[in-house]
C-alpha positions as CSV (number, residue, x, y, z in Angstrom):
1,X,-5.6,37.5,7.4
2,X,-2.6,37.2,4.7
3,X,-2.5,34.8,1.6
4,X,0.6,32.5,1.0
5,X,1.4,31.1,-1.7
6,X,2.7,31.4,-5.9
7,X,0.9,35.0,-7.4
8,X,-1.0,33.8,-10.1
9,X,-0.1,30.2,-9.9
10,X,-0.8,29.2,-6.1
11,X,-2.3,30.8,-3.2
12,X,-3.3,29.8,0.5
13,X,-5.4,31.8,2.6
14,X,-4.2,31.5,6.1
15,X,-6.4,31.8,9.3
16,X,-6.4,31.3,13.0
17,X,-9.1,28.7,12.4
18,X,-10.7,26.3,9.8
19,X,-13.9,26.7,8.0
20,X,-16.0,24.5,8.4
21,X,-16.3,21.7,6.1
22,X,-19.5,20.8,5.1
23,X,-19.6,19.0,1.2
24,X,-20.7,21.7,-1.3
25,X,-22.3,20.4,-4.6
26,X,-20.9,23.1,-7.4
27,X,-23.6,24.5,-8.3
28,X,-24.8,26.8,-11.4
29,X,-21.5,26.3,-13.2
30,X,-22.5,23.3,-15.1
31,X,-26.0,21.4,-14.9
32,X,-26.0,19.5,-11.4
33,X,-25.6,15.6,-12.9
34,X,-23.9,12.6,-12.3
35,X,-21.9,13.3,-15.6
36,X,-20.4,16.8,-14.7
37,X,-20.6,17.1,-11.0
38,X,-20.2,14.9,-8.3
39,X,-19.7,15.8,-3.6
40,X,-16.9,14.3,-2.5
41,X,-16.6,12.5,0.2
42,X,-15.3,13.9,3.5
43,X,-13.1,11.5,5.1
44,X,-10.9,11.8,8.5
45,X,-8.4,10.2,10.7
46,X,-8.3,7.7,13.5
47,X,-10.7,7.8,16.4
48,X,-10.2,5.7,19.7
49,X,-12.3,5.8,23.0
50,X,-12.0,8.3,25.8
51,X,-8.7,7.8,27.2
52,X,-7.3,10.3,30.2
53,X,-3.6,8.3,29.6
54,X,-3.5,8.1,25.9
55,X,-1.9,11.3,24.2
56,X,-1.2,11.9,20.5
57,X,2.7,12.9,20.6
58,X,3.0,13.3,17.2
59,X,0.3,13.0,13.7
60,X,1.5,14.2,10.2
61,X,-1.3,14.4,7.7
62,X,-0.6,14.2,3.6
63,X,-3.2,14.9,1.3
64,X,-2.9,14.5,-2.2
65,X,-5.0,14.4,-5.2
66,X,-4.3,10.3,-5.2
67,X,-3.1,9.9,-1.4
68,X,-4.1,10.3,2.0
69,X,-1.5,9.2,4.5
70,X,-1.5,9.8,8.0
71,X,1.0,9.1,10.0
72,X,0.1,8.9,14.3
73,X,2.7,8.9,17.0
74,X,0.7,7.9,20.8
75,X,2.2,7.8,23.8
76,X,0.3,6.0,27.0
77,X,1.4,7.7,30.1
78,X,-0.1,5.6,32.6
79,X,2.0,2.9,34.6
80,X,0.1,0.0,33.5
81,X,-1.0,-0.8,30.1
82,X,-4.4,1.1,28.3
83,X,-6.3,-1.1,25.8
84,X,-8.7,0.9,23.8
85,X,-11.1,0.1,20.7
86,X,-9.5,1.8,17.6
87,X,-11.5,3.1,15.0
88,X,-11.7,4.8,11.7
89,X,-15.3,5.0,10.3
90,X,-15.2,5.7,6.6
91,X,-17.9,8.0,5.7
92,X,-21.6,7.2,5.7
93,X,-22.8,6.6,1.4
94,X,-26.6,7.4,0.9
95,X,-27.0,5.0,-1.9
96,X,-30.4,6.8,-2.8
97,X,-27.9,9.6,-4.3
98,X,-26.3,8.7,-7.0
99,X,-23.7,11.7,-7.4
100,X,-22.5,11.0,-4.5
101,X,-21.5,7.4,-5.9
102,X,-19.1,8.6,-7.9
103,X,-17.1,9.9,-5.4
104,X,-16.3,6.4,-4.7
105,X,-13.2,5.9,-5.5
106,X,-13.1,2.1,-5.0
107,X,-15.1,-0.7,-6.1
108,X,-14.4,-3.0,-3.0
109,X,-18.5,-3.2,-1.1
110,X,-16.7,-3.1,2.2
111,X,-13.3,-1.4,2.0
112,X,-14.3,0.8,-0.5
113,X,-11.4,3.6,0.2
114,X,-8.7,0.8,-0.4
115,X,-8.0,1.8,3.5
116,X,-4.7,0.3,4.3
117,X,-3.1,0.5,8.0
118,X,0.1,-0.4,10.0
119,X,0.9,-0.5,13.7
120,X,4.7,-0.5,14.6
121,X,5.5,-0.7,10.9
122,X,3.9,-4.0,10.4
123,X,0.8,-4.3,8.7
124,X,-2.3,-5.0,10.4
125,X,-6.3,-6.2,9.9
126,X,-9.0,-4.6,11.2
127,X,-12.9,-5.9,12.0
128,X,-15.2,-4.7,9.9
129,X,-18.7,-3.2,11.5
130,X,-20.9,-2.4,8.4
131,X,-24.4,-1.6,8.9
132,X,-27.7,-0.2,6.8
133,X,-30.2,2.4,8.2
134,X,-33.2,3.5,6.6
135,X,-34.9,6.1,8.5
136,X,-33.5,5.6,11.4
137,X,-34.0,2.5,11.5
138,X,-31.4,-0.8,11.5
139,X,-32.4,-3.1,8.2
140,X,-29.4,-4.9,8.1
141,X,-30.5,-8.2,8.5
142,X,-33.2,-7.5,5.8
143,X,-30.4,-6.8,3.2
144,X,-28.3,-9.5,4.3
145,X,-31.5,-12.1,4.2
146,X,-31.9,-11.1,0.7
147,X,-28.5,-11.5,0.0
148,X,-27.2,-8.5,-1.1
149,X,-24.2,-6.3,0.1
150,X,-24.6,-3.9,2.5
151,X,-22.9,-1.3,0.2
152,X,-24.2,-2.1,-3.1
153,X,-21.9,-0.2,-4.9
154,X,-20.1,-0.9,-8.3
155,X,-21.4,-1.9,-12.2
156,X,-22.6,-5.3,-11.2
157,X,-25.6,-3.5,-9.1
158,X,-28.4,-4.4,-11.5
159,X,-26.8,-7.6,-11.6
160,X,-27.4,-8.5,-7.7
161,X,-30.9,-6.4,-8.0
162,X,-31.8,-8.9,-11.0
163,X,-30.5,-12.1,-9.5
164,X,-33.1,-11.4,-6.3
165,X,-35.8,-14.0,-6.4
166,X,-39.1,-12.0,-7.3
167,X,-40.4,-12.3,-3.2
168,X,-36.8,-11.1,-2.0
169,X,-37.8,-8.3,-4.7
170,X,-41.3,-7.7,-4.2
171,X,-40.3,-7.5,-0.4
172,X,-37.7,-4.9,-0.4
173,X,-39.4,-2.8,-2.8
174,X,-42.5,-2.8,-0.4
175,X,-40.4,-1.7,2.4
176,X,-39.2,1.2,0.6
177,X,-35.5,-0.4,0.5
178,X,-35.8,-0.7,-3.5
179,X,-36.8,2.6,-5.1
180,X,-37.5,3.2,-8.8
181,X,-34.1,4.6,-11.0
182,X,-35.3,4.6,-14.1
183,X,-35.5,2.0,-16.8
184,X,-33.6,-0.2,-19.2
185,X,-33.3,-0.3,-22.7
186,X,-36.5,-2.4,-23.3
187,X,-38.4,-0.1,-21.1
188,X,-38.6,-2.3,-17.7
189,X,-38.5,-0.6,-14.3
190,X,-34.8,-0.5,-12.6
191,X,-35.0,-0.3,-8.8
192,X,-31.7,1.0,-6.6
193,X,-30.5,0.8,-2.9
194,X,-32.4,3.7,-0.7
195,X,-30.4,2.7,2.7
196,X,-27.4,4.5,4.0
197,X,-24.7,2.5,4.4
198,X,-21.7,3.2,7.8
199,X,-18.4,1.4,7.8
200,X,-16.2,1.3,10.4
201,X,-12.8,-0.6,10.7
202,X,-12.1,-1.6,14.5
203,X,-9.7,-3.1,16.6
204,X,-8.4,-3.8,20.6
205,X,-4.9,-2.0,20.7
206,X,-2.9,-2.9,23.7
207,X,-0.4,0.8,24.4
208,X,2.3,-0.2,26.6
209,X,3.2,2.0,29.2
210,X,6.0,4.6,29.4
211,X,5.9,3.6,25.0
212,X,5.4,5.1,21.7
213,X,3.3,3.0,19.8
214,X,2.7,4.6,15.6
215,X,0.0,3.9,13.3
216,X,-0.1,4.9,10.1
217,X,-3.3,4.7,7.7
218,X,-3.0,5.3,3.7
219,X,-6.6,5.3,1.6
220,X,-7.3,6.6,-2.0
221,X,-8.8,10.5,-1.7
222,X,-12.2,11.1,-2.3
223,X,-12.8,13.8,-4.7
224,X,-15.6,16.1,-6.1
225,X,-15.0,16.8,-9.2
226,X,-17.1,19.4,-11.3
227,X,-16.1,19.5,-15.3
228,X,-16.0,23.7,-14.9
229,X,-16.1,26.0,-12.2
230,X,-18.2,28.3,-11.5
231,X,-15.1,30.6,-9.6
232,X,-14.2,31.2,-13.6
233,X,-14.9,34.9,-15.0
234,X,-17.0,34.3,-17.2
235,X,-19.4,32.9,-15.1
236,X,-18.6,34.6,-11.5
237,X,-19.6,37.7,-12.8
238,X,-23.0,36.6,-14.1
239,X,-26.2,37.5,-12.4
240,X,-27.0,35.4,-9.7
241,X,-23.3,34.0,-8.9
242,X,-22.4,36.4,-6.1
243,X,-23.6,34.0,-3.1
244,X,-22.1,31.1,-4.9
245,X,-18.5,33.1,-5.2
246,X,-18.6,34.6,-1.6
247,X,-19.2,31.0,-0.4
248,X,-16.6,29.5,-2.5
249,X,-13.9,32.6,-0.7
250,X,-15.3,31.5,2.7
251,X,-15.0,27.8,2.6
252,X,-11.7,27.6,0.8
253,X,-10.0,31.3,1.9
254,X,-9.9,32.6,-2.0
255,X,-7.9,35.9,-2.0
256,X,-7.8,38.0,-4.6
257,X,-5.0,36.7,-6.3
258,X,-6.5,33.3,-6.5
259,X,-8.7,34.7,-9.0
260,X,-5.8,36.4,-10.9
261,X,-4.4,33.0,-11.5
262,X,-7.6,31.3,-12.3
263,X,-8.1,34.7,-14.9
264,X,-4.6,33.6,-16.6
265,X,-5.6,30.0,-16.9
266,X,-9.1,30.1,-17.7
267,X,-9.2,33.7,-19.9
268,X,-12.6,35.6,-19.9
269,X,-14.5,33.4,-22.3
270,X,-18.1,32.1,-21.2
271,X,-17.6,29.3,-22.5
272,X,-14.9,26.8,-20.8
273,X,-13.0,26.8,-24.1
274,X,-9.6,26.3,-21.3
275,X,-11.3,23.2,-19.8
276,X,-10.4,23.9,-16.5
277,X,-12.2,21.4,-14.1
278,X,-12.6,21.8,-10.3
279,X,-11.8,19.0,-8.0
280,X,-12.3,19.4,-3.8
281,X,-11.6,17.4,-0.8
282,X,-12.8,17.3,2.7
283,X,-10.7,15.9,5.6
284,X,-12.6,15.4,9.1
285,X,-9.9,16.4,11.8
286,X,-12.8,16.9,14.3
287,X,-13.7,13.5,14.9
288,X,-11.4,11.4,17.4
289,X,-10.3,14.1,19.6
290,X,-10.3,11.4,22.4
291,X,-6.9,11.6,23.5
292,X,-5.2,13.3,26.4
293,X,-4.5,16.8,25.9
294,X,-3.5,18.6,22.4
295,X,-1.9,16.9,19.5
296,X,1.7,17.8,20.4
297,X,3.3,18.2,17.5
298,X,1.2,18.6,14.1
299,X,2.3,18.2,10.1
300,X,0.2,19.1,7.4
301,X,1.2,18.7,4.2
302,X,-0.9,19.4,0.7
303,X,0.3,18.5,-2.6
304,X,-1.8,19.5,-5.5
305,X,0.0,17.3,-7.9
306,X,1.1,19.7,-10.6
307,X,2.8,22.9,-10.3
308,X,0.5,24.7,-12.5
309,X,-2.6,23.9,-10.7
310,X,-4.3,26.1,-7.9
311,X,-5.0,25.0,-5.3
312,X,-6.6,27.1,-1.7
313,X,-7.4,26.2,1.9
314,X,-7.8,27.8,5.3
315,X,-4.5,27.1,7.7
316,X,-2.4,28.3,9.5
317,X,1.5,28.9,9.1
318,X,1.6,27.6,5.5
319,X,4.6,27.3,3.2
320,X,5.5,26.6,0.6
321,X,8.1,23.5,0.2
322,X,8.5,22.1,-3.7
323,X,6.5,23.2,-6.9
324,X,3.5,21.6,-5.6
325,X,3.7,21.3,-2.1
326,X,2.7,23.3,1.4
327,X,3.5,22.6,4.5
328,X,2.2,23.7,8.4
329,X,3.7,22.6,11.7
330,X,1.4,23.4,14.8
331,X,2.5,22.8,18.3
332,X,-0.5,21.9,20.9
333,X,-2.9,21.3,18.5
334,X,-6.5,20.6,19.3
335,X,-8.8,20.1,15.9
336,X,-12.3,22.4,16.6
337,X,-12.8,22.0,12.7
338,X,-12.5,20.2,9.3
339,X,-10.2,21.1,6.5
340,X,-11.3,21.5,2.6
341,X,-8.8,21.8,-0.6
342,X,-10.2,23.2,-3.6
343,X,-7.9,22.6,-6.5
344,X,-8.3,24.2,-10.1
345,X,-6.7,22.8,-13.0
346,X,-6.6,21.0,-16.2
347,X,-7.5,17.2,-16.1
């Protein structure tokens, strides 16, 4: 495998295949709390059902630190028209975690990625199918009965757990869908959500035959953010840090040089006296597959936002194409795994 990329500033690890993406938690860098460490979220593309006429002509995927916007070209093939159910599921929120929480980055209980979409350049609406599991099990109605949101996300959380008469209370708490958090100020017990919450955003799409039809999605990025890094010298060298570091070059592609850059930003002090923080993002490209054949024609494009950040991830054919930006073009592309940017910086 070669790197590509800025020496000391920039580099991408190329490779014939992704890593898989599973969310990693940094860990030993900094203690492991809500305050200085929090999973992103990782969140992918459109999904439709099985279709042997529907193929994806054309998809161009940017990811930013702010952004993501892709951008879906489909062609049906078939003599008559295809109508298929169109999905994107955001990703699933255990409530009963709270780092994960503040990887959030909208307030909104249903549309909490600020998910925006268009069909044929004109905006469109999607149904919403939100539901709450607890063990496997459905307790939707339960929530809804007691009148709270499904995702009970946001500040006013205590506010819709306090406004619950005391049987709604008593009865959620007994079925293990209230758990203990911690308490107030005057020392009373605060309870939190335990369910995990799925949203999806669906809709019937009619693809005319012999046409293109585009869509194109836009949400806000979910990032992990950490408020060091544990990829730093002064702490990759310390006992106990080699697993972390080896797991941090296999996940993200780190070559050597990504450390030479991270060495001239961050210096050699244990301490974070550079204040370098650590922000990553996961990107399904697995899911959705559904489609006839490859992806003919596929874009990626990262921007990390500032030119002197670092940023790595495993692709293929990467370049670079402005101070912050790379670029990969595929041809007959199928997706057999996920895509994760780690970005090193000041914030």
């Amino acid at each position: 495998m070669t790197g590509t990329g800025d020496t000391g500033e920039t580099r991408i690890r190329t490779t014939g295949i992704f890593l898989a993406a599973a969310s990693l938690a940094l860990a030993c860098a900094v203690p492991a709390s809500a305050n200085d460490s929090s999973v992103e979220m990782a969140v992918g593309g459109v999904t439709f059902t099985q279709s042997p006429d529907v193929s994806m002509e054309e998809e161009v995927l940017t990811i930013t630190p702010d952004t993501v916007t892709v951008l879906y070209r489909f062609l049906n093939q078939a003599t008559l028209p295809v109508t298929l159910t169109v999905g994107f599921p955001l990703p699933d929120i255990d409530l009963a975690d709270q780092d994960v929480l503040y990887a959030i980055p909208g307030s909104d209980p249903v549309n909490f990625v600020d998910f925006k979409t268009k069909i044929d350049a004109k905006p469109i609406k999607f149904d919403v199918v939100q539901r709450a599991r607890l063990g496997g099990k459905d307790v939707t109605a339960a929530i809804r009965a007691a009148g709270l949101p499904i995702a009970l996300i946001g500040a006013d959380t205590q506010q819709h757990i306090t406004a619950l008469t005391p049987e709604a209370r008593a009865s959620l708490i007994e079925g293990g869908l209230l758990i203990p958090v911690g308490s107030d100020e005057k020392g009373d017990q605060l309870y939190g959500p335990a369910w995990r919450v799925t949203t999806t955003f669906t809709r019937k799409q009619v693809f005319p035959p012999g046409q293109a039809v585009s869509v194109e999605h836009r949400y806000k990025t979910s990032l992990g953010a950490s408020l060091d890094t544990v990829l730093r010298k002064g702490l990759r060298n310390s006992d106990g840090m080699g697993a972390t570091v080896e797991r941090y070059r296999k996940d993200y592609c780190l070559p050597d040089d990504f450390f030479k850059g991270l060495d001239k930003l961050a210096g050699s002090d244990p301490a974070n006296t550079a204040k370098v923080q650590e922000r990553r993002i996961s990107y399904v490209l697995k899911t959705g597959a559904n489609w006839a054949g490859p992806i003919k024609n596929f874009r990626l494009v990262v921007d990390k936002g500032k030119p002197d950040r670092l940023v790595s991830f495993c692709f293929d054919n990467v370049k670079k194409i402005s101070p912050t930006a790379f670029e990969a073009r595929l041809e007959n592309f199928t997706p057999t795994q996920d895509l994760k940017i780690l970005l090193i910086g000041k914030y």
